[in-house]
Backbone atoms as SQL, in Angstrom:
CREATE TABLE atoms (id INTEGER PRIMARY KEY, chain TEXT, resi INTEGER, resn TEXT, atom TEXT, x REAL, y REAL, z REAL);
INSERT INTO atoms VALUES
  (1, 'A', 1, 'UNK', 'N', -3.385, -6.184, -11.474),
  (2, 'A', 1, 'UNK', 'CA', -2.459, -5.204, -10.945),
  (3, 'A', 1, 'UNK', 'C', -1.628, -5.875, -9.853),
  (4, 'A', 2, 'UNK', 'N', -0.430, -5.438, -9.803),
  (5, 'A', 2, 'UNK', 'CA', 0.771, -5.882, -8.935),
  (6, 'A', 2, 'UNK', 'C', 0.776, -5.348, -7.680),
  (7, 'A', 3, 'UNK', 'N', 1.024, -5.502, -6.739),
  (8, 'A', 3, 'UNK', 'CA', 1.297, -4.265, -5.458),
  (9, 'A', 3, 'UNK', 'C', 2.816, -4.456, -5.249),
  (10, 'A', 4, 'UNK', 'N', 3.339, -2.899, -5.557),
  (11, 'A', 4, 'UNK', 'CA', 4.661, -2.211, -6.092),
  (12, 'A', 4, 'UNK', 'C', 5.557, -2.705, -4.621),
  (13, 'A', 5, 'UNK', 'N', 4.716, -2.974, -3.499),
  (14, 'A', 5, 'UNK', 'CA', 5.784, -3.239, -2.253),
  (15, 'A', 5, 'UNK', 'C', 5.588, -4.542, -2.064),
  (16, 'A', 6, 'UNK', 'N', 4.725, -5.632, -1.794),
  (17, 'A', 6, 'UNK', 'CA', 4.732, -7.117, -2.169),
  (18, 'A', 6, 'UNK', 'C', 4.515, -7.920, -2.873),
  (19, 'A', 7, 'UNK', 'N', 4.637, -7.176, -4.373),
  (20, 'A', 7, 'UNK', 'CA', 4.190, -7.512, -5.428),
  (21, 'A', 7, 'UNK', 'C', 3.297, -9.229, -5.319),
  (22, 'A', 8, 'UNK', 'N', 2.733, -9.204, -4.611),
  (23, 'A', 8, 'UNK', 'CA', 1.414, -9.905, -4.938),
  (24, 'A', 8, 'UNK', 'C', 0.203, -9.352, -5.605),
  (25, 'A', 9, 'UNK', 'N', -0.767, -9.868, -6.013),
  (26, 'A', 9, 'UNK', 'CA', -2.048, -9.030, -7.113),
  (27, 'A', 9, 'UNK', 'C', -3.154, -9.348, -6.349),
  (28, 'A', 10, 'UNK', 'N', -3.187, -9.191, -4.743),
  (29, 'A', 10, 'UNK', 'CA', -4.399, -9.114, -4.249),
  (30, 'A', 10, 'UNK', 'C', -4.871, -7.182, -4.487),
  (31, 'A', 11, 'UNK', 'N', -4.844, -6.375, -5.157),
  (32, 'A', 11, 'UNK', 'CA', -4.857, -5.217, -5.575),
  (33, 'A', 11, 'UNK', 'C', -5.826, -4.888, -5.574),
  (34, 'A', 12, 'UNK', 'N', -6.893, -3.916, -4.832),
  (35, 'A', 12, 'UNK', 'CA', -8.381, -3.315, -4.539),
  (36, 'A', 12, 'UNK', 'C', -8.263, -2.061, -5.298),
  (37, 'A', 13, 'UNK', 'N', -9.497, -1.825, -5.897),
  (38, 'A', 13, 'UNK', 'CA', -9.250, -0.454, -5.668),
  (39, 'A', 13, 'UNK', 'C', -10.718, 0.118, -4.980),
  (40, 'A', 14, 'UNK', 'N', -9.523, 1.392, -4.178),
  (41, 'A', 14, 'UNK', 'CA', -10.429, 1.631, -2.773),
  (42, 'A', 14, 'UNK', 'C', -11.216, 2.794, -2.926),
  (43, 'A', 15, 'UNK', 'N', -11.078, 3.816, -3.852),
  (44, 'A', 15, 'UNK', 'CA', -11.604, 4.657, -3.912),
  (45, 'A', 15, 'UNK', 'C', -11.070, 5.431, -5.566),
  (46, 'A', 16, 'UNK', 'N', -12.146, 6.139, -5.916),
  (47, 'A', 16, 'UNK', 'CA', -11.769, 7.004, -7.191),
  (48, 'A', 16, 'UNK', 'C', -12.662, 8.588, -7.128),
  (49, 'A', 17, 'UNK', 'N', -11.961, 9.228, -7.915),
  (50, 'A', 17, 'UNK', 'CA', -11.876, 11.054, -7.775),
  (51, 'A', 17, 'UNK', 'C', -13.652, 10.968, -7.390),
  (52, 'A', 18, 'UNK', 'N', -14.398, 11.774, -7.059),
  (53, 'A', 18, 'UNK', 'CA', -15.126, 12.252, -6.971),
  (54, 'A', 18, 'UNK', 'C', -15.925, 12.987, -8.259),
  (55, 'A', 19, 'UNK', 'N', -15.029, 13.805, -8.676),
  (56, 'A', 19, 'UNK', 'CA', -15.317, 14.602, -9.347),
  (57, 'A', 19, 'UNK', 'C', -14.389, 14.176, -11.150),
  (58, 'A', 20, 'UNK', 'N', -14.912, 13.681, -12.236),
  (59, 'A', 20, 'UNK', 'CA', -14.198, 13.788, -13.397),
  (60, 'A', 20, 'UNK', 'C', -13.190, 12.241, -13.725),
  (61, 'A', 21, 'UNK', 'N', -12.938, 11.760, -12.941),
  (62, 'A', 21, 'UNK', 'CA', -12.200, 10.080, -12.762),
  (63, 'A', 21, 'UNK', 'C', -10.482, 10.625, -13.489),
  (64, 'A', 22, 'UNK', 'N', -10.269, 12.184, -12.481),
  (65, 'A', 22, 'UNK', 'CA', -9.057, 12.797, -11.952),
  (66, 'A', 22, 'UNK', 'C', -7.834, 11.283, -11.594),
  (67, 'A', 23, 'UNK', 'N', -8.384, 10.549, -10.325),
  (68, 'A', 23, 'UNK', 'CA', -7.528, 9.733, -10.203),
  (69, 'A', 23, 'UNK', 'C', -8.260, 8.260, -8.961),
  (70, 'A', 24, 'UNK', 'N', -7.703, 7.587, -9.094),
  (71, 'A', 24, 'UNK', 'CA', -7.644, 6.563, -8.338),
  (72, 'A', 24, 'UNK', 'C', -6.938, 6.014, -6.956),
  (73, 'A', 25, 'UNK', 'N', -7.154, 5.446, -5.862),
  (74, 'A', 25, 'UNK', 'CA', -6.727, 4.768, -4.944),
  (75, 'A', 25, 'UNK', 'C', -6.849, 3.369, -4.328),
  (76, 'A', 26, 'UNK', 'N', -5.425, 3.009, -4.792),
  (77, 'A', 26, 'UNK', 'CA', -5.840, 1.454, -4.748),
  (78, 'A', 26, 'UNK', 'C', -4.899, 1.045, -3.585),
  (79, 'A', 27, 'UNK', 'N', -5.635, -0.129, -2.847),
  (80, 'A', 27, 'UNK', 'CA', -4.701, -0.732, -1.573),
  (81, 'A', 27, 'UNK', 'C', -4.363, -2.204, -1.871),
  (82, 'A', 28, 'UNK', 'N', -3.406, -2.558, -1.171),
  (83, 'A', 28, 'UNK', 'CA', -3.485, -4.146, -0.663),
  (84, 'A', 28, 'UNK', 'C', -3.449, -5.072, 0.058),
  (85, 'A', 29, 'UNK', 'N', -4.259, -5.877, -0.182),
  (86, 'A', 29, 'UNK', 'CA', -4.780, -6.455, 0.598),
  (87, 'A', 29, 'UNK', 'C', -3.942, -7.379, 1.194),
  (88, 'A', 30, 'UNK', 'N', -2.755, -7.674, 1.623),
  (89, 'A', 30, 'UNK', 'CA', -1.563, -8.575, 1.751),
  (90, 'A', 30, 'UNK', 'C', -0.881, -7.630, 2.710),
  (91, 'A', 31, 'UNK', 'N', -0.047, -6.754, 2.468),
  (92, 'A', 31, 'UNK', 'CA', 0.866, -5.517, 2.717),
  (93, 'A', 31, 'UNK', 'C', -0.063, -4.353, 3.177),
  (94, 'A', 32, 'UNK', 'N', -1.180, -4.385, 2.538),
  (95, 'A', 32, 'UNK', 'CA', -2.105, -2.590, 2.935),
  (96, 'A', 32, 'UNK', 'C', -1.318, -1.476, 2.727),
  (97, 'A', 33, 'UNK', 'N', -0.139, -1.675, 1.654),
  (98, 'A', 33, 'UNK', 'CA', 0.309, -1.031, 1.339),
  (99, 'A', 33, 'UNK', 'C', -1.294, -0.176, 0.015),
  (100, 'A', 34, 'UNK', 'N', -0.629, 1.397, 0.597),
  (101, 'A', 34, 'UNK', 'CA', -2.076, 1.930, -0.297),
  (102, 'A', 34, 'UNK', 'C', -0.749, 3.303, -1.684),
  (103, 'A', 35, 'UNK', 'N', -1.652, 3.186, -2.603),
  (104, 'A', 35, 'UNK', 'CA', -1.028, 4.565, -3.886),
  (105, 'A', 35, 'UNK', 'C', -2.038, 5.173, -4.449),
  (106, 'A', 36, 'UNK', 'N', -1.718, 6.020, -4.938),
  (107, 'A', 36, 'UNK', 'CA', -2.694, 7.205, -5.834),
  (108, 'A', 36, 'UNK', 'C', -2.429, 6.875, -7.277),
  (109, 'A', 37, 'UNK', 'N', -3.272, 6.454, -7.861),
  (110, 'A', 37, 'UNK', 'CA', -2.991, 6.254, -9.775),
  (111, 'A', 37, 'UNK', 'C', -1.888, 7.434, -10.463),
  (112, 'A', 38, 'UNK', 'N', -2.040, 8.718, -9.479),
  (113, 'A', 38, 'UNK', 'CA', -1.224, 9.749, -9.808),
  (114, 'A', 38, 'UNK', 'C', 0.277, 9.355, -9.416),
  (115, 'A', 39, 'UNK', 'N', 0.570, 9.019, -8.292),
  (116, 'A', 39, 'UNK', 'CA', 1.683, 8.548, -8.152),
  (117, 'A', 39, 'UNK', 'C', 2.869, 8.815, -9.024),
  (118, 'A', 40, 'UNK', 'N', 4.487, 8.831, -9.039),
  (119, 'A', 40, 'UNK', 'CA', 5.166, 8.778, -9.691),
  (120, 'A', 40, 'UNK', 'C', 5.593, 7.009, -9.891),
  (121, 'A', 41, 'UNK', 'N', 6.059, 6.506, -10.767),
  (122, 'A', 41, 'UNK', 'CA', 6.339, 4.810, -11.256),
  (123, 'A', 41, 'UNK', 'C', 6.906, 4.543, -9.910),
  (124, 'A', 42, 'UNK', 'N', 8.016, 4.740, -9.363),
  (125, 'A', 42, 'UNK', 'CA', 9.078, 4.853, -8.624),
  (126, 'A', 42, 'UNK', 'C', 7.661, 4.701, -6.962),
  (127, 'A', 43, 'UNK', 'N', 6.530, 4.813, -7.294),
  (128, 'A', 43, 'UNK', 'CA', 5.887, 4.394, -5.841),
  (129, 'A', 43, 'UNK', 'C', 4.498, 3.265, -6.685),
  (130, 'A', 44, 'UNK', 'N', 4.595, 2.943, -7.906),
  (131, 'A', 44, 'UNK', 'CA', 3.206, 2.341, -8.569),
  (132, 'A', 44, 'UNK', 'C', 4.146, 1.121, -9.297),
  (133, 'A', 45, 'UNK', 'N', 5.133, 1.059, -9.916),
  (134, 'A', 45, 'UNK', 'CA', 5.561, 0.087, -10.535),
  (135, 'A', 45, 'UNK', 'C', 6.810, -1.014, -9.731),
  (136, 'A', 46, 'UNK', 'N', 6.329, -2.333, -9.569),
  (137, 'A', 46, 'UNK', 'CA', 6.834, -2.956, -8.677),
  (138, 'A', 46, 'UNK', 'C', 8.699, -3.441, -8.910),
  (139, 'A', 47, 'UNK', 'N', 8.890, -2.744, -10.502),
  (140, 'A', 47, 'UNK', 'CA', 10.346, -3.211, -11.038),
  (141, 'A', 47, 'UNK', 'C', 10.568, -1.731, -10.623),
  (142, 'A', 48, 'UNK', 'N', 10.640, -0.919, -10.513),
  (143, 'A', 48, 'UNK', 'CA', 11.076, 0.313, -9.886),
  (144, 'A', 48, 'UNK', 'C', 10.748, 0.650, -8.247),
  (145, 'A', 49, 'UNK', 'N', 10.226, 0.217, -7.827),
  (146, 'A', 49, 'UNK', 'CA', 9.917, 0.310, -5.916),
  (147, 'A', 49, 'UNK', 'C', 11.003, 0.717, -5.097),
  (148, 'A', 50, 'UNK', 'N', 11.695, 0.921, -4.730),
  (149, 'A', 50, 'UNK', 'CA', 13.094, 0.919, -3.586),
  (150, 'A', 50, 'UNK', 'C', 13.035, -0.498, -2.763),
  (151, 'A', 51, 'UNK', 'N', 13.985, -1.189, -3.866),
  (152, 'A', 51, 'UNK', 'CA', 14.056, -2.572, -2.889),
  (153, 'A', 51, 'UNK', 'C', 14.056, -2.465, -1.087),
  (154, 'A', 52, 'UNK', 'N', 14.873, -1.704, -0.874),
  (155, 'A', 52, 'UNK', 'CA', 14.874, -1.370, 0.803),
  (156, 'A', 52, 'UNK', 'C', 13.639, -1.112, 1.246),
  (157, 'A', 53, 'UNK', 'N', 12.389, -1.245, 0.500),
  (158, 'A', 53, 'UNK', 'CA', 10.759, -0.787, 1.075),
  (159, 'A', 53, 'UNK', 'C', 10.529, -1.922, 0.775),
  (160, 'A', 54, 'UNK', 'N', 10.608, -2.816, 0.211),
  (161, 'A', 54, 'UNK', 'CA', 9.769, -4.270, -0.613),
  (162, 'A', 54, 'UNK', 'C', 9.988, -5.081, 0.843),
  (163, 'A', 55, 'UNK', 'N', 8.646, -6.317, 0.976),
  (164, 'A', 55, 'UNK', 'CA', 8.753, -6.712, 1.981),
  (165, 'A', 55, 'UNK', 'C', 8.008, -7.950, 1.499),
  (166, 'A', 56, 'UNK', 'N', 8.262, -9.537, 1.930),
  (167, 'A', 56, 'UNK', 'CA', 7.735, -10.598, 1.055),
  (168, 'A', 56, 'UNK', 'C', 6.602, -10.960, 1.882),
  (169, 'A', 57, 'UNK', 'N', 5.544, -11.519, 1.030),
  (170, 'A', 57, 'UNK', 'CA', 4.456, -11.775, 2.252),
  (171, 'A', 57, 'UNK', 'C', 4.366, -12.643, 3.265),
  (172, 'A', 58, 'UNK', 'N', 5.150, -13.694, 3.002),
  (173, 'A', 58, 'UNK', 'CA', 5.618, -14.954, 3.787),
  (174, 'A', 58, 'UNK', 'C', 6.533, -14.290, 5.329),
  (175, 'A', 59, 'UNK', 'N', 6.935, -13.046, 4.998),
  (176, 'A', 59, 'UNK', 'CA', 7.413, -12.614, 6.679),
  (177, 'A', 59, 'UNK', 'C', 6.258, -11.584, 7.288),
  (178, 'A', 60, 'UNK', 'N', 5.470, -11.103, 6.686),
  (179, 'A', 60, 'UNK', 'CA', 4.693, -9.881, 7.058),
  (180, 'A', 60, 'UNK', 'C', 3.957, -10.812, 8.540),
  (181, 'A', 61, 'UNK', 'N', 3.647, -11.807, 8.815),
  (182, 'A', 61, 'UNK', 'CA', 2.986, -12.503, 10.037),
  (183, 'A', 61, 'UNK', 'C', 4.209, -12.431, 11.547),
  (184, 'A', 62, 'UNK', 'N', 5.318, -12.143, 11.038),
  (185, 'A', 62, 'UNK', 'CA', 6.608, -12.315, 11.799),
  (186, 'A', 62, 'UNK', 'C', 6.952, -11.098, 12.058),
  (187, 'A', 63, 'UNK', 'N', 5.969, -9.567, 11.607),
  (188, 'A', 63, 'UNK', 'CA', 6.445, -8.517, 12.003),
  (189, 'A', 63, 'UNK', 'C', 6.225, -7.997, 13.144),
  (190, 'A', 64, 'UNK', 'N', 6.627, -7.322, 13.943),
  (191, 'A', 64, 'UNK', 'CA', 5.976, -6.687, 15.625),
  (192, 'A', 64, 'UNK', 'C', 5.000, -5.880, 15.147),
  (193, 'A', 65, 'UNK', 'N', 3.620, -6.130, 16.249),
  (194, 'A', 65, 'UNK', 'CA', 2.202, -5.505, 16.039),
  (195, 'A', 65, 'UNK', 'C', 2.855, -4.291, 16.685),
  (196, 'A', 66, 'UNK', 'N', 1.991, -3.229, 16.140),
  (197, 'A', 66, 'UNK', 'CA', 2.439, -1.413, 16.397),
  (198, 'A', 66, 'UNK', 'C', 1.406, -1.681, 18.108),
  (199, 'A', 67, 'UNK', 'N', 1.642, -1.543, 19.366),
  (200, 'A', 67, 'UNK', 'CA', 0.777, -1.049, 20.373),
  (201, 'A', 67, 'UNK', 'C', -0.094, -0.073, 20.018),
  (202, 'A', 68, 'UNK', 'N', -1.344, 0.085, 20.230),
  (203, 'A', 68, 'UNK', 'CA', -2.377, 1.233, 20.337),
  (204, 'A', 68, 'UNK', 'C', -1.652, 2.468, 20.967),
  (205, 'A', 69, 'UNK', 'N', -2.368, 3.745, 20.098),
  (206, 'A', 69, 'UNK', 'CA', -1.771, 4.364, 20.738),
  (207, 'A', 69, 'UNK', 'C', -2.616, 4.965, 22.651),
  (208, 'A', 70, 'UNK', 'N', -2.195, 5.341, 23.233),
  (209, 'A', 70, 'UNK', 'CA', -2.900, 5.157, 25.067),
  (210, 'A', 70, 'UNK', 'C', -4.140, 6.296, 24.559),
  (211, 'A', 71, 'UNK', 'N', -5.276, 6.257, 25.439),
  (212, 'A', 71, 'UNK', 'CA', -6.018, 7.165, 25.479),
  (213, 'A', 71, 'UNK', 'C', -5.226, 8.652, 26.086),
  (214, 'A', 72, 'UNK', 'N', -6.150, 9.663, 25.692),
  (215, 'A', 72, 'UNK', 'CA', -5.420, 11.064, 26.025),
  (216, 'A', 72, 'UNK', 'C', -5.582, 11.161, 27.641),
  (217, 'A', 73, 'UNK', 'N', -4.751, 11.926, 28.431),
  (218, 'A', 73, 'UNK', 'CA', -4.652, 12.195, 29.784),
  (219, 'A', 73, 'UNK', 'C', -5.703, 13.310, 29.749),
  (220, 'A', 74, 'UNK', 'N', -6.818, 13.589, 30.823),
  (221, 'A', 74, 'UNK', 'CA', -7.278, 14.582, 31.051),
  (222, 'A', 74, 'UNK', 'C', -6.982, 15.630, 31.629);
């Protein structure tokens, strides 16, 4: 399997339905970009993705870390 936003195939899958094998959730391990097997193509298939979301893995080390968010004020 491909991952639809860095199309690399480090592709897990992280979890499945509970109940009946309804559906699947797979992440990756590159991007951590995560989808639902339910999904529409347009968020699961990497030739349909919204190029403007695709991101190559060779820059993902060059992105700004998100800050924590602060503990709550009492």
């Amino acid at each position: 399997m491909i991952c639809p936003r860095c199309e690399t195939d480090k592709v897990n899958l992280m979890v499945k339905s509970p109940v009946g094998n309804v559906w699947e959730i797979y992440i990756c391990e590159t991007c951590t970009y995560s989808w639902r097997s339910t999904e529409s193509a347009d968020k699961t298939d990497p030739k349909l993705y919204a190029q403007s979301f695709k991101i190559a893995p060779n820059e993902i080390p060059k992105l700004l870390v998100i800050p924590p968010i602060p503990p709550l004020k009492g």
